[in-house]
MIFIDREN-395439 format. One record per atom (N, C-alpha, C): x, y, z. Coordinates in pm, whole numbers, plus 50000, padded with zeros to 5 digits. Example, Ala and Ser with C-alpha at 12.3 -4.5 7.8 and 13.67 -1.06 7.14 Angstrom:
2
513194943150780512304955050780513204967050780512854977550708513674989450714512905000350787
This chain:
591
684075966448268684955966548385684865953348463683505950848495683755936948534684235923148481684575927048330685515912848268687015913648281687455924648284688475934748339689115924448476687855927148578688185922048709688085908748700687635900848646687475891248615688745885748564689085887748484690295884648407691955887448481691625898148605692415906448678692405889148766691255889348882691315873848900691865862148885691505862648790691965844948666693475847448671693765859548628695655855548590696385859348745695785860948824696315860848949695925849649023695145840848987695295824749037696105815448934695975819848813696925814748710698535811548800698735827348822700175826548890700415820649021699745819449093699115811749172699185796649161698725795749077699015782249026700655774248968700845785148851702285778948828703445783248913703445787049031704475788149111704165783149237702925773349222702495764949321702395771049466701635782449472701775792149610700255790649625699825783149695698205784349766698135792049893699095788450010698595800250140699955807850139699325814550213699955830150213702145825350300702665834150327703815828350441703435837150548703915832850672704065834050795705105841350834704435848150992705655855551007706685847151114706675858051205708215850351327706885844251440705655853051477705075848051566704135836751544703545832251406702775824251352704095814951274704875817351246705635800451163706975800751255707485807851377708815803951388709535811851294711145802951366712085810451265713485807151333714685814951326715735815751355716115832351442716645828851533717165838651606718925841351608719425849651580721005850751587721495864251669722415857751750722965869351864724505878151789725035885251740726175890051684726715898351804728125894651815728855901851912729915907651829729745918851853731415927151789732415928651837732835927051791734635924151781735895933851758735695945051821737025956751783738515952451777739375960351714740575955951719741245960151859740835969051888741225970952061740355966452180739485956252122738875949552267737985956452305737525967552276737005979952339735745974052324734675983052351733425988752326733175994252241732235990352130732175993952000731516010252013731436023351900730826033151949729116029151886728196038451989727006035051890726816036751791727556048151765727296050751637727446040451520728656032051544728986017951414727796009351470727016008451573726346001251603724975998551540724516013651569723416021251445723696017851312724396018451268724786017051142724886003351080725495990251173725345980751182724035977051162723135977851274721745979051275720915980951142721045987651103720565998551000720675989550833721635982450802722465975150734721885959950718722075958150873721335939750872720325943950851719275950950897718145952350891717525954450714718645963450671718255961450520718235947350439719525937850502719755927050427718895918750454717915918050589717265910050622715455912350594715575922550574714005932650569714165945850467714395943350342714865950450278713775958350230712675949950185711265955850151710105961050262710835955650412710445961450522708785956050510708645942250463707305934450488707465922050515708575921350568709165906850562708785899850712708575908950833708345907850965709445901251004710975905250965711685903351044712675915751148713055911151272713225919351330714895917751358715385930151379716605940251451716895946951519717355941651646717645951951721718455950451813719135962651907720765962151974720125957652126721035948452166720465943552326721945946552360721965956052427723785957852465724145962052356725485957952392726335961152275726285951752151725025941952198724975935652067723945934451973723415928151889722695929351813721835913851795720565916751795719575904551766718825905951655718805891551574718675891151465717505883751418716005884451425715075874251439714355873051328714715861851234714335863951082712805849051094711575853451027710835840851009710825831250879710725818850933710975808450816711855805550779712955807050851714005806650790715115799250851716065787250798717105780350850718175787150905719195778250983720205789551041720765787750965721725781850882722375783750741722045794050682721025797650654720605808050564720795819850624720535819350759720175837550787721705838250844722635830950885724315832350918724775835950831725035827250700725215838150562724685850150538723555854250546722845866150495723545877250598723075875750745723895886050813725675888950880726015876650864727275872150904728645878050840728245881650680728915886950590729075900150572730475901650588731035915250566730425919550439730295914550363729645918250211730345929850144732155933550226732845943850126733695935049994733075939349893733945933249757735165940649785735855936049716736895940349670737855934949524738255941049478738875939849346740515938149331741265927749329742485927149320743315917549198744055922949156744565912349045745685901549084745295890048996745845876349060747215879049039748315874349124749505871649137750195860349136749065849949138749585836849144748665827249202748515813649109747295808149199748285793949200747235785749297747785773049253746805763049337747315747949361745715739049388745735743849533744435745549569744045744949700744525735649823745075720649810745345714949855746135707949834747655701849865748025690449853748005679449801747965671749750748355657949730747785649649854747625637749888747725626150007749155625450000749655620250139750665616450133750985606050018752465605149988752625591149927752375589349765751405601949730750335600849600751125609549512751285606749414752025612049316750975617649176751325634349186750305636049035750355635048970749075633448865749145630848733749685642148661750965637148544750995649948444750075656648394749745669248414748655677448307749165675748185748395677348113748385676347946748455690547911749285697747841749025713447789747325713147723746635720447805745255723747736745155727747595744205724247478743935733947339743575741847426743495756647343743145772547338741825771747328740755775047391739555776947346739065794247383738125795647272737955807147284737375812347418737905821247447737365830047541736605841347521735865850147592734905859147593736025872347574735475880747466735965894047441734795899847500735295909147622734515922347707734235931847642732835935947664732315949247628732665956747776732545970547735733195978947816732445984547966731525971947938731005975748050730665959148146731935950548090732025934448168733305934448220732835928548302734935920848399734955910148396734795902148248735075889148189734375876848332734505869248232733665855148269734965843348347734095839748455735385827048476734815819248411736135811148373736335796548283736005784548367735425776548350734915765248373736095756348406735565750148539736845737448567736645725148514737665713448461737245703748426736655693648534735845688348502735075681548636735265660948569735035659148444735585649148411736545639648393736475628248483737925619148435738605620448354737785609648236738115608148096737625614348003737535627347989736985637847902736955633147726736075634347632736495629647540737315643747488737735642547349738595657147288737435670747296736125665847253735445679247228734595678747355734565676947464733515677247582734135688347601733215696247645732755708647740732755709547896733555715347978733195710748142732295719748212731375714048280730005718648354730445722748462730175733448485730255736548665729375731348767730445728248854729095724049025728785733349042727315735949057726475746749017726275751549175726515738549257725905740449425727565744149433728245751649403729925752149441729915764649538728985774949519728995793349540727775795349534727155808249596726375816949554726345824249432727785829149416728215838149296728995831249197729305819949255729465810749124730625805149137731425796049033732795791449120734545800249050734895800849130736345814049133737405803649072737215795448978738105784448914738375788548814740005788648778740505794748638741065782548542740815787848459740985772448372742425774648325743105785548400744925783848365745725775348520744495767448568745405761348662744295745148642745215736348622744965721448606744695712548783744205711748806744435703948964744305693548928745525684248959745775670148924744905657649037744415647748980744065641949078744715628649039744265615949155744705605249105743915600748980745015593548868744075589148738743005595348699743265609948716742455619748655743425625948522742755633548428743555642648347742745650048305742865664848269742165674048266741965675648153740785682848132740065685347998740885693147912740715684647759741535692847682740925705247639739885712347690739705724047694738815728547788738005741147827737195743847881736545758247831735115753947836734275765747846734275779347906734135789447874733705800947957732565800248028732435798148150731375797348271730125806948216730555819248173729495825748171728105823648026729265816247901728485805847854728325820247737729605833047746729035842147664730065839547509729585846447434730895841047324731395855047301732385851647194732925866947182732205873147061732605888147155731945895047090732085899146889731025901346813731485899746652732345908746608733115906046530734115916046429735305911846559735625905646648736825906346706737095893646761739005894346753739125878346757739205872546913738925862246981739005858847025740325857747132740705864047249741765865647275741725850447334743785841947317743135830447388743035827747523742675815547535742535811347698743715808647791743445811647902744315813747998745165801048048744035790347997744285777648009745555772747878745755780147813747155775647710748375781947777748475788147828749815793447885750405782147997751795777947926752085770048010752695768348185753035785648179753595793548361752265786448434750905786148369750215788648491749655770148533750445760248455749795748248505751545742448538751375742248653752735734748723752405720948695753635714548677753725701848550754505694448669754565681448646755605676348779756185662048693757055657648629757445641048598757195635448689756515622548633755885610848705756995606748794756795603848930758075596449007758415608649098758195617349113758905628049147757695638549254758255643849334756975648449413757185661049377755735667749423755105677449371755585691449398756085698749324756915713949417755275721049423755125727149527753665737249485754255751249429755385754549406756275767749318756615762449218756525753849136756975750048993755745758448938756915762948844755855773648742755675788248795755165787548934754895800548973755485815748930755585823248889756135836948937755905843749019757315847949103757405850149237757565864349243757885874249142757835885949100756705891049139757675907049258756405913649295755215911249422755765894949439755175894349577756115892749700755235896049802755955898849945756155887550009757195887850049758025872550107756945864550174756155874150298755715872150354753865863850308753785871650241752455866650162753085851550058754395851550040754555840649979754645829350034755355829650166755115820150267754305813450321753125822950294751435815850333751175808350211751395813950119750795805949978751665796749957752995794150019753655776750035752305768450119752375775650220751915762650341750155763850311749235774250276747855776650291747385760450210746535755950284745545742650303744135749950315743815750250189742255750350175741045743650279741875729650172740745723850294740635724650438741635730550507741095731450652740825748350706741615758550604741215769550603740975779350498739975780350453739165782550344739005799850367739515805950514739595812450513738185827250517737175820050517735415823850525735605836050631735345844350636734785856850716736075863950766737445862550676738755871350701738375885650630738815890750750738885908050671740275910550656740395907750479741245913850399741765929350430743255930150427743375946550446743525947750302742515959350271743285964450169744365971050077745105974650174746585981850145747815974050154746965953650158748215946950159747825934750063749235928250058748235913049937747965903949993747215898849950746065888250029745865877749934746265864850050746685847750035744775843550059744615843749933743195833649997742395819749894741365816749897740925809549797739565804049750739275800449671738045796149623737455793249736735745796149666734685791649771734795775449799734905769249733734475755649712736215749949753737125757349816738645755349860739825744949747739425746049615739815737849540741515748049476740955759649502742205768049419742465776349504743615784849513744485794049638745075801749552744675815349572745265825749494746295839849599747085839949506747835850249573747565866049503746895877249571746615888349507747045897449562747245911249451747625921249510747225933549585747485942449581746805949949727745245951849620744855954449718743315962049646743465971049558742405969249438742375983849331741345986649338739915982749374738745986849387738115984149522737865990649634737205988749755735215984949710734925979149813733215980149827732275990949855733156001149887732996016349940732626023749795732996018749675733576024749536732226018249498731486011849553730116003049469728936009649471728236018749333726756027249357725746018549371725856010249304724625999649316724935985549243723985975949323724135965049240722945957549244722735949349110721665944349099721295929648972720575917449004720705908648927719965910048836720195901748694719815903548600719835890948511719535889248399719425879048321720575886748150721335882648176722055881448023721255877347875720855888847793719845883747718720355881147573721605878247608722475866947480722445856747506722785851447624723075833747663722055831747781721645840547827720195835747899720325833248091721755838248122722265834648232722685844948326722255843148434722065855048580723235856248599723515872348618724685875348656724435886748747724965890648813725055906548931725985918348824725235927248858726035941848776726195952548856727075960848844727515969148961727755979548867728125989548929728386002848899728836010348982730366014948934730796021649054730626034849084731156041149186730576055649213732306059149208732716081049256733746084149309734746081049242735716071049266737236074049167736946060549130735746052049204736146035049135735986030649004735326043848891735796043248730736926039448718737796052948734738776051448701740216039048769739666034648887740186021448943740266012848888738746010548832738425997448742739025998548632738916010848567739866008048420741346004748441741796013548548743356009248528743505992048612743065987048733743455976448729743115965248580742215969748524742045957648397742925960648283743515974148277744475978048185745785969948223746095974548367746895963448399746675949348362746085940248421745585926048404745505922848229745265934448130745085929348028746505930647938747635938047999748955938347942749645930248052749335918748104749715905948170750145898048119750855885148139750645874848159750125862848230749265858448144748495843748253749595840048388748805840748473747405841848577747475857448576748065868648573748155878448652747275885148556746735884548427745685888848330743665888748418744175881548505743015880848630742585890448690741575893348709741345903348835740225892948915740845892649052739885885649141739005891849228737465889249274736605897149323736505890849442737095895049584737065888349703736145893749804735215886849827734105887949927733955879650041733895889550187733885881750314735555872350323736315874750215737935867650285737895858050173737205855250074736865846650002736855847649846737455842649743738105847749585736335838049516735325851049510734285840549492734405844049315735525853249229735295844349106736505856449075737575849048940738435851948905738505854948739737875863748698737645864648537739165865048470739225859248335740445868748250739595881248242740355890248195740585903148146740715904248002740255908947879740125904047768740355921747671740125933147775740395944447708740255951847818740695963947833740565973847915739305979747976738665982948078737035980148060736805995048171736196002548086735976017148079734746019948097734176027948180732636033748206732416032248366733026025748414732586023548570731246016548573731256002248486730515989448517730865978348509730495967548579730915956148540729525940248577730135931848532729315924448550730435907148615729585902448745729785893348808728845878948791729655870548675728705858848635729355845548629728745835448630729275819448655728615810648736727755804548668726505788748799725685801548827725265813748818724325819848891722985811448907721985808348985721175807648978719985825949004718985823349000718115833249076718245839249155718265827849297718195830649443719775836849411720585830149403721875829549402722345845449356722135847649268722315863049184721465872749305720205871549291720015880949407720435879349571720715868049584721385874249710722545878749704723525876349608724825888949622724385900349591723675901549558723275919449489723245921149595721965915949678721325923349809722475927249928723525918949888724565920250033725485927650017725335930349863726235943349782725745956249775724725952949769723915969349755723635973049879723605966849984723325972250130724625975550211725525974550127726595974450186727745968150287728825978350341729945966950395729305968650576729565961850649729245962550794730695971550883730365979950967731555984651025732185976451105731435965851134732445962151283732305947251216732895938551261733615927051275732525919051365731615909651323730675902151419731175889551470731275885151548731005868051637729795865251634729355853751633728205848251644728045840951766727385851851897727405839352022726725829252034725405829951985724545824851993723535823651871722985811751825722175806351718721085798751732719675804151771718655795051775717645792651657717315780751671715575782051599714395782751699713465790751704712355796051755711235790051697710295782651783708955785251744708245789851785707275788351658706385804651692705595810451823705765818951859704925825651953703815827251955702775822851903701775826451877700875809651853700145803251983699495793951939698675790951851698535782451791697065774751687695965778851745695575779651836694375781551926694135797251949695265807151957695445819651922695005827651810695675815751690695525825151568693765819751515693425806951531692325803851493691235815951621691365817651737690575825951791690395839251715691345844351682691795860551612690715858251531691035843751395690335845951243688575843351318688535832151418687265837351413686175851451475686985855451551686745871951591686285876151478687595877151359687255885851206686415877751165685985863451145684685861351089683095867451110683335868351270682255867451340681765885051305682935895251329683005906251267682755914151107683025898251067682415903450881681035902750835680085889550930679195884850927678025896250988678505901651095677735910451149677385920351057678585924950973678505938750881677645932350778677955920950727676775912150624675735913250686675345907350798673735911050836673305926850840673885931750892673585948150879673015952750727673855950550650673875956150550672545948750467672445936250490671385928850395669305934050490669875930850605669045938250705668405953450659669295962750659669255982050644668875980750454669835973750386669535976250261669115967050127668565954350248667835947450191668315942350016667445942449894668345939149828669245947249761669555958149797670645964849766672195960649851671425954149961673095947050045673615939749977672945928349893673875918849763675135922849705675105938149698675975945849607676995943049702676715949149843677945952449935678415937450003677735925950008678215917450038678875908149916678745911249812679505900349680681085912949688680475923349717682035937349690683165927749780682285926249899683175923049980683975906749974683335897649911683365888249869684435886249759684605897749707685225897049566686555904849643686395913949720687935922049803688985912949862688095903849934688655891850046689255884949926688765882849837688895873949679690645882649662690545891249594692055901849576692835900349655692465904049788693115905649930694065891149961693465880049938693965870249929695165867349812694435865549720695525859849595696485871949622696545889849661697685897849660698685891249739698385889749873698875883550011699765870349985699095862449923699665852149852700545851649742700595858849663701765863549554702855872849631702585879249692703325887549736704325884249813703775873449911704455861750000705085853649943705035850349776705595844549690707045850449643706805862449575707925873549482708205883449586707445888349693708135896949736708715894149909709195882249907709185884550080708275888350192706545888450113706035894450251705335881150351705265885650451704885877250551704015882050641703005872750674701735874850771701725874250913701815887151008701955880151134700095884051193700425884351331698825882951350698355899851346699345909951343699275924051361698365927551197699685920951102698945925250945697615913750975697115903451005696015893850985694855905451018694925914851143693915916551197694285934451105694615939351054694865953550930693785948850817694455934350791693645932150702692265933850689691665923250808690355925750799689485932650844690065943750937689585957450930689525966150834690535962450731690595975550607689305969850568689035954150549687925952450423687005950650528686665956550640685595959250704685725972450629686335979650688686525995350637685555998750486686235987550410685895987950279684555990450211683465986350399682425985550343681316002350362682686012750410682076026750412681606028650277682646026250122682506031850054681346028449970680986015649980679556011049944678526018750030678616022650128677316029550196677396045750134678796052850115678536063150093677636066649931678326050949842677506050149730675836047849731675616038449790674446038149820673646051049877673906060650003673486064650038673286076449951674476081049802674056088649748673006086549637672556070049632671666069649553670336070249589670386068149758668696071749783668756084549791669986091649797669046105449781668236113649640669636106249576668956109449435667476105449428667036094449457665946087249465664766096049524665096095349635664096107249721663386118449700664376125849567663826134649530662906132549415662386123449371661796121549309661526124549176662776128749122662416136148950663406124748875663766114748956665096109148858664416095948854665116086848777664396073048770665746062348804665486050548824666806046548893668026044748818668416042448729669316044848621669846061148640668976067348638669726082948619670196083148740669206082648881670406082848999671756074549037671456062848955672486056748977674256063048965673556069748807675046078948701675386089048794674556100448852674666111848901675256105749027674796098549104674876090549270676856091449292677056086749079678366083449130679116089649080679076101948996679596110849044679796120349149678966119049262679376125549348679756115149457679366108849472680186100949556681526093049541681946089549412683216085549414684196095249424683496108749420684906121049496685146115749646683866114349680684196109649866685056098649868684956089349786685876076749800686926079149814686676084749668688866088049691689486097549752688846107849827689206113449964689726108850051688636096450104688636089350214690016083250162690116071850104690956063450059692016072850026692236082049973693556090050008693916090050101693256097550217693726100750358694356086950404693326077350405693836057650463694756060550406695776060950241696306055250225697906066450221697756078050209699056083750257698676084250386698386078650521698466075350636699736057850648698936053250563699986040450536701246039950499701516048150365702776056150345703786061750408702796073150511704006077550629704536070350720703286060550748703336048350854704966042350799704676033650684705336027550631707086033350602706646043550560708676049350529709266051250731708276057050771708946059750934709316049551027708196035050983708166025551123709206013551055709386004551167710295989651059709775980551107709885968251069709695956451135707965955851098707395950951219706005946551235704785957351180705385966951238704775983351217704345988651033705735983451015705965987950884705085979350790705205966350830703685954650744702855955350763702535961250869700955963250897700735978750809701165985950791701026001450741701085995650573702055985550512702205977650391700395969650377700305961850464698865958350445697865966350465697535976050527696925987850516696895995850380698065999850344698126005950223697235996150092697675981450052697315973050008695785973849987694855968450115694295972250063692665982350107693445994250114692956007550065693106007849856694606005849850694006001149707693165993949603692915980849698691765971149645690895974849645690415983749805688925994049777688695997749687689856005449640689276012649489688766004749416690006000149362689935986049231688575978749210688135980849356686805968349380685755981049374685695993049442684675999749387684676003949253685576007149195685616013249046685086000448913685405989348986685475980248887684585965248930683655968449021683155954949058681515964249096681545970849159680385976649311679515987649196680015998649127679386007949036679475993248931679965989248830679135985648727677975976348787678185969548894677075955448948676235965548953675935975448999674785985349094673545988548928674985993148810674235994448709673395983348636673955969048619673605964448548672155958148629672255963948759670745956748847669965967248849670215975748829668815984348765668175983748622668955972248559667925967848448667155961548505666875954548624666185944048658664895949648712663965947048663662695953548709662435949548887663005943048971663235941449058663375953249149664785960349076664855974849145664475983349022664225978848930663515994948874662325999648933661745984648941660215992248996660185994049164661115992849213660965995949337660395984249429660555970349448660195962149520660405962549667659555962649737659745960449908661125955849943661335948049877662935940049941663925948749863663865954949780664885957149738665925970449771665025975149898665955985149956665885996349870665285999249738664766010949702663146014849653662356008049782660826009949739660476019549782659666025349741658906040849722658456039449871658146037649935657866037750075659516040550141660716034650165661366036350194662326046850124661686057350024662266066349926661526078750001660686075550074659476085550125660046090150256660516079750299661226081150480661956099050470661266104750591661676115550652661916129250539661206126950405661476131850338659316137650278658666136350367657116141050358657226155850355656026155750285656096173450261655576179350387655676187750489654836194550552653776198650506652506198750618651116204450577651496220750560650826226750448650886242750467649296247750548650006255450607648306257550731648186274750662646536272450618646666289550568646566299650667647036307950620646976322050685645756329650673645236327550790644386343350796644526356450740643406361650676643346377750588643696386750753
C-alpha cells in the first residue's frame, strides 16, 4: 500500500508538472477579479417579476459556478443582479453572463458579403469554385461548415485554414458565397471546417461552393448589385430590405433577440457574411443537454446536443427540408445571442434528435458553448450598467497572518503528539506530512481541471480537516495500547487486531464529516459550498492516508526491535503499558 501511495504521489506531481500548475488559484477575496452589474430590460419598461429574476439568478450562477467551487458569487441587489467572478477579465465574464445563450435553428434563405465594397472599388470576378467533397452526415450530425478561403494567390490544390481566433464555436462561413476583395481571388476549392470526410460506401454529395446562384458574379467595370444571384423567393419584403442595406461591420448585430416566429437578417461572428433566415424550426427550449467532445475520426472538438419534446422531430424535418434545397437554402443556420455562429450544408436528412456543432473548436472554446447551452436561455433581456475589476479584499498581511495561525496550530498538535506518544508520534506526524502532501497537489489540480478556487474560508477548512485528521491516528493508536495492556499479545498481533477495531471508528467518524459536507455542499452556493467541497476533500484523504500510509508504517515499525521490545521512547514501554492498568491487592478474608 505504501508504493500504491507513493506512486498515487508521483503521477499527481507528474500532472502537475506537464500542465505547469505549481500553486493552487485564488479566489475573489485573495486574487481579485471582475464585478458586473446586469439591469433588465422588459418590453414594457416595467419591473421585472421575481420570479424571472430567481431564475435569472439561478442560471448565471450555473454559468459562472457551475461546479459550485469556483468562489464566485450571485446575487439580486434590487431589481438587479451582481455578478462577482475571481481571476477573471471583463471580456471574459461579459461573454459568459451577458449571453442569452438561446440557440436556435433556422434554414438559410440567402446569404451574401457582410459588407460592401469601399467606395470607388470595384470587385474582383469570382472564379466558379471546383466541387470538393463534402461531409456525408450520420444521423446523428448537422454537417460541418466549409472553410473560407483566406489566401490571395491560392495555388490549384491548397486547402483554406480557418481564423481559428474568428468564434468560440467556430466560423459561420459558407464556402457557397465568394467575398471578393481587392486583387484577391478565391480558392479554387475549400475544405470542410470540420476536417471530417465522408462517410464509406457513399458518395460524396457536392459542395455548396459549385452552385453558381450562390456566388454573385459582377463584370469588371461595373458596380456591385448585392441581389445578383440572390433568390428572393419566400422572403418577406421587409426582412429583404434589411438584407439590402445590413453593414456588418458596424452592426454585427451581438446580443439581438431573434423572434422566433419571424425571419431573421443577421450575420457571422467575425461580420464577414449576412444571412437571411427563416422563421425558427428548432428553439433552445427543445435542447436536453449539451456537451464537448473530441471527434475520434479527425481528432477535433465539437459540442453535441440532444434534443428533448418535439425538437426530434423539428430537427428532422427542417434538414429534410434544407436537404431537398438548393444552395444556400440546403443550410441550416445555428443562431446564438443574435448571431449565425455556424452554417452547415445539410447532406441527408438527420433523424434521432442529435446533432453535432463543429469548426476552429478549440477546448476552452467547445466547452464554453456547451456550458451556456446546457444552462440554458436567460428570461429577461440584460444591460450591463456597470463593469469593474476588483482587487482583492483580503490583504497579504491577512492571508500570511491566517497561514501562520494554521502553522502555529499544526506544530502544537506535532508537539503533543511526539510529547504523549513519543516514538509512536513519528507515525502521526509523517501521516500528517504526507495528507498536507495530497491536500496540496488535490487543491492544485483541481484549481487546474476543475475551476476550483481558494478563498481564505476553504484555506482555514482545510487545515482544520488535517488537524482533524489527526483523531484518527489517536483512535488507532489508542486501540493499540490497549491491546498492549493486556498483556497476552505481542506487538505485531496488537497491531492486526488494534485495526480491526478501530478502523470501524474511522469510517464512522469520517462518514458522519463527510455526508455533513455533502448536505453542506448540494444546499449552500458560493463560498459555503467550497468550503463544504474542501471539507468533503479532505475527509477523503483521511482515509486514503490512514488506509494506505498510517496502518502499513505502524506495521512495518514493529519489526524494529525499537518498538518490539518496548523502548522508553517509544511510546510503547512496559512501564507505560502498566499505567492505570495494576492489579489490585486482594486483602484476605477472615474465617
Amino acid at each position: 500500500m505504501l508504493l500504491v501511495l507513493l506512486a498515487i504521489i508521483l503521477a499527481m506531481g507528474g500532472a502537475m508538472l506537464l500542465n505547469k500548475a505549481y500553486t493552487p488559484e485564488y479566489g475573489l477575496d485573495l486574487a481579485g477579479g471582475t464585478t458586473v452589474t446586469l439591469q433588465p430590460v422588459t418590453p414594457n419598461g416595467g419591473a421585472p417579476s421575481q420570479e424571472s429574476l430567481d431564475l435569472a439568478v439561478n442560471i448565471i450562477r450555473e454559468r459562472v459556478n457551475g461546479s459550485g467551487i469556483s468562489d464566485a458569487e450571485v446575487a439580486k441587489s434590487g431589481d438587479n443582479i451582481v455578478i462577482s467572478v475571481p481571476g477573471a477579465g471583463q471580456e471574459e465574464v461579459v461573454k459568459l453572463v451577458g449571453t442569452t445563450a438561446e440557440l436556435r435553428f433556422r434554414q438559410v434563405l440567402a446569404i451574401g458579403a457582410g459588407s460592401p465594397p469601399p467606395p470607388g472599388q470595384l470587385p474582383t470576378q469570382a472564379p466558379t469554385p471546383t466541387p470538393a467533397p463534402s461531409p456525408t452526415e450520420s444521423g446523428r450530425k448537422g454537417g460541418k461548415d466549409p472553410k473560407p478561403a483566406e489566401s490571395a494567390t491560392p495555388k490549384p490544390s491548397a486547402t483554406a485554414a480557418p481564423d481559428t481566433g474568428a468564434s468560440p464555436a467556430g466560423r459561420a462561413l459558407s464556402s457557397a458565397l465568394v467575398n471578393p476583395s481587392p486583387g484577391a481571388s478565391a480558392a479554387p476549392s475549400a475544405e470542410p471546417s470540420g476536417g471530417q470526410s465522408a462517410a464509406p460506401g457513399k458518395s460524396a454529395a457536392p459542395d455548396a461552393s459549385a452552385a453558381p446562384s450562390a456566388v454573385p458574379t459582377a463584370p469588371p467595370g461595373t458596380p456591385e448589385d448585392p441581389m445578383a444571384g440572390v433568390d428572393t423567393s419566400g422572403i418577406d419584403p421587409a426582412a429583404l430590405k434589411q438584407f439590402e442595406t445590413l453593414d456588418c461591420a458596424k452592426n454585427a448585430g451581438v446580443g439581438a433577440q431573434d423572434a422566433p416566429d419571424k425571419q431573421y437578417v443577421g450575420c457571422s461572428q467575425d461580420g464577414s457574411t449576412k444571412f437571411v433566415l427563416d422563421k425558427a424550426a428548432v428553439t433552445g427550449t427543445s435542447i436536453d443537454s449539451a456537451s464537448s467532445g473530441v471527434d475520434q475520426t479527425t481528432g477535433e472538438w465539437l459540442v453535441q446536443l440532444a434534443f428533448k419534446g418535439q425538437g426530434p422531430d423539428q430537427w428532422s424535418k427542417v434538414t429534410t427540408t434544407a436537404f431537398n434545397s438548393q444552395a444556400p437554402r440546403n443550410q441550416v443556420a445555428m443562431v446564438l445571442d443574435g448571431v449565425v455562429i455556424s452554417a452547415p450544408v445539410i447532406q441527408e436528412p438527420i433523424t434521432g434528435g442529435r446533432a453535432q456543432i463543429s469548426g476552429s473548436f478549440t477546448q476552452v472554446t467547445a466547452d464554453e458553448l456547451a456550458n451556456q447551452l446546457k444552462y440554458g436561455a436567460l428570461p429577461l433581456k440584460f444591460e450591463k450598467s456597470s463593469i469593474e475589476e476588483v482587487s482583492s479584499t483580503l490583504g497579504a498581511d491577512q492571508l500570511r497572518g491566517g497561514l501562520i495561525a494554521g502553522a502555529i496550530g499544526l506544530l502544537l498538535v506535532v508537539v503533543y503528539s511526539m510529547l504523549y506518544y513519543r516514538g509512536l508520534g513519528i507515525v502521526s506526524v509523517l501521516s500528517l506530512v504526507v495528507a498536507t502532501i495530497v491536500t496540496y497537489q488535490s487543491v492544485v489540480l483541481l484549481g487546474a481541471f476543475a475551476g476550483f478556487r481558494l478563498s481564505l474560508p476553504h484555506i482555514i477548512g482545510l487545515i482544520v480537516s488535517i488537524g482533524i485528521t489527526a483523531d484518527s491516528f489517536i483512535v488507532y493508536f489508542e486501540r493499540i495500547r490497549d491491546e498492549m495492556k493486556e498483556g497476552r499479545r505481542s506487538l505485531r498481533t496488537a497491531i492486526e487486531v488494534a485495526w480491526v477495531r478501530a478502523r470501524r471508528t474511522i469510517l464512522i467518524a469520517d462518514a458522519v464529516m463527510f455526508i455533513a459536507a455533502v448536505v453542506l455542499y448540494f444546499l449552500a452556493v458560493g463560498g459555503v459550498a467550497g468550503f463544504a467541497f474542501a471539507m468533503g476533500l479532505t475527509t477523503l484523504i483521511d482515509i486514503a492516508v490512514v488506509f494506505m500510509f498510517t496502518k502499513p508504517f505502524v506495521a512495518m515499525l514493529a519489526r524494529l526491535k525499537f518498538f518490539a521490545k518496548g523502548h522508553k521512547l517509544s511510546g510503547l514501554d512496559a512501564e507505560r503499558m502498566s499505567e492505570a492498568h495494576v492489579a489490585p491487592k486482594t486483602v484476605p478474608q477472615e474465617a
